[in-house]
N, CA, C and O of each residue as an XYZ file, in Angstrom:
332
protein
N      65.695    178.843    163.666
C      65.767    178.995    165.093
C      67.115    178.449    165.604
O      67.649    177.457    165.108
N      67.516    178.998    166.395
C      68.988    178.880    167.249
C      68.788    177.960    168.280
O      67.778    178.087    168.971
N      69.870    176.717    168.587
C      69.763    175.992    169.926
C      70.747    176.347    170.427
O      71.699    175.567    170.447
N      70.854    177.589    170.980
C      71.847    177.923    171.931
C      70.985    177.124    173.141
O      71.482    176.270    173.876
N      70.285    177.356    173.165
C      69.645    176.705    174.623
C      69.840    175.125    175.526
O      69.566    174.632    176.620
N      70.590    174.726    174.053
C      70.613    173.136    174.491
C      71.917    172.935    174.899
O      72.190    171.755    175.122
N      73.111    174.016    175.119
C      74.526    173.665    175.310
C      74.693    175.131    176.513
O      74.137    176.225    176.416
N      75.485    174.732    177.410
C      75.972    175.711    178.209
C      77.065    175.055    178.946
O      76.922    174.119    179.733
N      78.197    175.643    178.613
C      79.683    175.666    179.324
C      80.058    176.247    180.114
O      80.849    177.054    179.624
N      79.964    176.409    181.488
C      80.163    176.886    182.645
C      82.079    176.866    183.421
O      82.488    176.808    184.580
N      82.745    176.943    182.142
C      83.987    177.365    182.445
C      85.127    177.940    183.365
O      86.319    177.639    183.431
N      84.250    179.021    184.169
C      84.164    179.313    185.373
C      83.902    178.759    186.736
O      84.014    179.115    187.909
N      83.549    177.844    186.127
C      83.178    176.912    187.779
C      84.135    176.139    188.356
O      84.765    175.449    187.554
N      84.451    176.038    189.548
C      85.562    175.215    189.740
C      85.894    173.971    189.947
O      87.021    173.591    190.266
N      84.855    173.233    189.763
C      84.957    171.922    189.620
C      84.989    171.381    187.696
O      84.826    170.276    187.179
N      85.267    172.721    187.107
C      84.641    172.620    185.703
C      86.170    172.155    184.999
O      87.199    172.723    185.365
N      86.191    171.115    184.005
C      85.284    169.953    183.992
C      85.134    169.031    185.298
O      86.209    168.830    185.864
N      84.348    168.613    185.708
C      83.581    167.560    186.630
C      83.694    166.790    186.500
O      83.297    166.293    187.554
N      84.125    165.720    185.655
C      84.462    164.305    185.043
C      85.740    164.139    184.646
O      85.963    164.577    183.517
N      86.788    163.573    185.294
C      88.291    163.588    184.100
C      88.025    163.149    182.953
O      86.939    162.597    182.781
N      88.929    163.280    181.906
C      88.905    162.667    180.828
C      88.352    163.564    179.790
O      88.822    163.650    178.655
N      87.223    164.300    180.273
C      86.275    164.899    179.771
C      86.323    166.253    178.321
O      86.413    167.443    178.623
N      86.268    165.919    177.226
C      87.040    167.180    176.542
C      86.173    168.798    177.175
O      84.970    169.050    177.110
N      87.022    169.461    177.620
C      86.558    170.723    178.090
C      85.759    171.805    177.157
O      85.307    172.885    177.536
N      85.719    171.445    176.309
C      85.858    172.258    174.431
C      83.942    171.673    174.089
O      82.925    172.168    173.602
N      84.242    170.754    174.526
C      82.760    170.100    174.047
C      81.609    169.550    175.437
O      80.677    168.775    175.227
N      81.922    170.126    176.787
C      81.615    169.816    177.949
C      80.359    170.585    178.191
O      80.475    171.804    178.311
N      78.834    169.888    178.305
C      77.816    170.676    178.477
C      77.430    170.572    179.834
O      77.192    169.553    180.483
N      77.393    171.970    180.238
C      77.082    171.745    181.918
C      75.519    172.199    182.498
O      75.225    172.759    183.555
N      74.608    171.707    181.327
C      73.202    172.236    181.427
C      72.567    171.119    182.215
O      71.697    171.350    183.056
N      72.957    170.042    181.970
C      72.850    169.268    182.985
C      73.506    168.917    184.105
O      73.129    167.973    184.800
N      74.603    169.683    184.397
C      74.901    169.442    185.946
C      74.613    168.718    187.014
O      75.542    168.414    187.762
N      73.738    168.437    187.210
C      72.892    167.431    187.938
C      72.386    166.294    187.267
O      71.163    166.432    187.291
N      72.699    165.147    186.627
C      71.586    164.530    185.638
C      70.326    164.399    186.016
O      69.991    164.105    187.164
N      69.364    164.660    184.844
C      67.924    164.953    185.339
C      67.423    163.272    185.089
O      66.245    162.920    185.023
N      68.373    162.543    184.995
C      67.899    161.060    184.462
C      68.639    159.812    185.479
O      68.910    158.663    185.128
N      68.866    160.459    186.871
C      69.724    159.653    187.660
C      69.332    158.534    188.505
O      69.800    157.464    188.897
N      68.035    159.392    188.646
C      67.151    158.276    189.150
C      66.470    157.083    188.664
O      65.900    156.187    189.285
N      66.691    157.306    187.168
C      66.080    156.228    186.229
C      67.136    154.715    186.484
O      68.345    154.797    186.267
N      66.683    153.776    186.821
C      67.644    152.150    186.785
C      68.492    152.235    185.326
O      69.668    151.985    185.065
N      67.478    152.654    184.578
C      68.350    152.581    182.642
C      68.258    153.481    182.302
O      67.344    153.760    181.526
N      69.315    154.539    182.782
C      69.498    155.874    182.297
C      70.152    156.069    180.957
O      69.731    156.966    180.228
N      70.930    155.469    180.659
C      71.043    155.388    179.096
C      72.350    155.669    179.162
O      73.012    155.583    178.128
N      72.806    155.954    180.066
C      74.532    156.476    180.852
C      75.518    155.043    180.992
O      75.385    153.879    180.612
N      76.173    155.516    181.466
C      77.459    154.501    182.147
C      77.608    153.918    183.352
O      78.595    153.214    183.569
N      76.496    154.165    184.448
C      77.068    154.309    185.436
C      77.850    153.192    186.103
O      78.248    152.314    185.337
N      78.187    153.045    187.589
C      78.565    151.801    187.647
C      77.860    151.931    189.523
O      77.307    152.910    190.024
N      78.094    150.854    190.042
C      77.637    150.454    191.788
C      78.917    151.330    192.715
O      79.934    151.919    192.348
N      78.471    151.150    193.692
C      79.957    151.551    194.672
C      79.375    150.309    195.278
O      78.196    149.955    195.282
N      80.825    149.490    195.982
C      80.435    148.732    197.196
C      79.280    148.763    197.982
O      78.867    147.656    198.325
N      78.664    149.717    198.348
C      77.578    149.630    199.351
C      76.260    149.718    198.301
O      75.152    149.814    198.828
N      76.343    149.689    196.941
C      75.117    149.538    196.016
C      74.883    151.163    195.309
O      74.105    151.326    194.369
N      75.646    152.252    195.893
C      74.890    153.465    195.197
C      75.342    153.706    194.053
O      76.521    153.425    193.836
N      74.596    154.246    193.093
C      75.005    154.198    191.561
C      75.710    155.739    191.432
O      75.204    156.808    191.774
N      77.127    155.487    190.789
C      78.305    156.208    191.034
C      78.260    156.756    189.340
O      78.247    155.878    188.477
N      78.240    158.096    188.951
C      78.363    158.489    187.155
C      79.301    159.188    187.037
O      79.242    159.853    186.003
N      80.540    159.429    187.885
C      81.797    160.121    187.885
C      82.420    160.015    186.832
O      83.345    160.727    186.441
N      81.797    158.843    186.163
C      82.920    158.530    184.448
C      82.043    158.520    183.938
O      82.353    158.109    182.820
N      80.221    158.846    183.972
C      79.779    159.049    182.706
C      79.339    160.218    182.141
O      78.768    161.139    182.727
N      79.681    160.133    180.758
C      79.848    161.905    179.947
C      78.468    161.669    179.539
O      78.343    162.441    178.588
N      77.322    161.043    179.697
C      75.851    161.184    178.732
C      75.643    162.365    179.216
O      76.573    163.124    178.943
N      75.004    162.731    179.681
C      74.107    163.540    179.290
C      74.806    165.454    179.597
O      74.089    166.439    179.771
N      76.575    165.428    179.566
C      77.480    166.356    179.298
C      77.976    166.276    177.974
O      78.908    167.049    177.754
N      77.651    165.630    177.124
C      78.016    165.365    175.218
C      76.871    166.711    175.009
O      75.902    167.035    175.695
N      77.392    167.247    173.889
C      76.620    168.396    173.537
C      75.507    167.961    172.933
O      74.416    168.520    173.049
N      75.813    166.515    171.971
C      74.898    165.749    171.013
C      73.796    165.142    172.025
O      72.640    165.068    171.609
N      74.018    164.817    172.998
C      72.773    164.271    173.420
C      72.027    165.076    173.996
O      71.138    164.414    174.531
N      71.872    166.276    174.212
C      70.193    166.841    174.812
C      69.182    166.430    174.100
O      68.176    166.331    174.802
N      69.001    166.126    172.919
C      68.010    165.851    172.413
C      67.325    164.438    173.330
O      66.255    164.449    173.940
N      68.163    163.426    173.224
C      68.703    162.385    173.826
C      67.604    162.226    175.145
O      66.628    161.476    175.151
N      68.141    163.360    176.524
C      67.968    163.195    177.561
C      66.553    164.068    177.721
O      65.697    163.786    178.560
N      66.473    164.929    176.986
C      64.831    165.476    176.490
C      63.813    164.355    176.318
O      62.776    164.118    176.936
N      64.476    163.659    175.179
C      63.361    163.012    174.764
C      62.906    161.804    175.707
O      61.783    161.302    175.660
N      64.036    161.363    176.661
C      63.682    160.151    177.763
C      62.955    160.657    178.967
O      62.215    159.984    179.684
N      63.341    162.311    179.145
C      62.345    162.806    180.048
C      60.796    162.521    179.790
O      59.885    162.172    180.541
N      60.850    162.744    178.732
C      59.392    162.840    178.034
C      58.262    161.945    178.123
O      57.078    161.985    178.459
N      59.613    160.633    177.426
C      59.215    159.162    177.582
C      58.745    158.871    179.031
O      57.642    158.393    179.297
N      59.602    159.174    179.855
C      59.334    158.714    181.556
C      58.166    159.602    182.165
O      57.555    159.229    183.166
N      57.845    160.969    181.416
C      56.663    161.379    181.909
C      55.088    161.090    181.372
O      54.036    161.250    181.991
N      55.325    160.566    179.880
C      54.303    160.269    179.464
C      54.221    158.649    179.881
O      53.712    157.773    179.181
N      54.649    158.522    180.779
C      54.392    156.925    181.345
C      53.667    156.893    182.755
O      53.223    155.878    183.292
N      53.616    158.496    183.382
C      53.094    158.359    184.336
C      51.860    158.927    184.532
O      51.193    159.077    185.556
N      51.570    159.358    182.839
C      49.794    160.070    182.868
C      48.941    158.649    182.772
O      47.710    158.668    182.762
């Protein structure tokens, strides 16, 4: 079976890449939104802004191609915590 499903590069977009620094070559934009932002220990980088909101402009988790598995499996974790 093929995991094309777990990587998508949206190249075309114009904010694409979204993060400086970011290698463009290996940039997964399936998460676009992190689905893990709301978590306190997202497993990311993030950092505070002055007024307290949690800022991920420099973190590449869950845009690494290697981690979907990663951000799958913490979804999972965080939902089987709320049955």
């Amino acid at each position: 079976m093929t995991k094309h499903y777990q990587y998508f590069s949206h190249k075309e977009c114009e904010f694409f890449p979204c993060h400086q620094g970011a290698d463009p070559d290996n940039f997964n934009c399936l998460f676009c939104y992190c689905p893990l932002y709301l978590l306190k220990d997202c497993g990311g980088a993030p950092t505070l802004t002055v007024s307290g909101v949690k800022d991920c402009s420099h973190c590449l988790f869950p845009h690494r191609r290697e981690n979907y598995g990663k951000v799958i499996a913490r979804l999972c974790a965080e939902s089987a915590k709320k049955k």
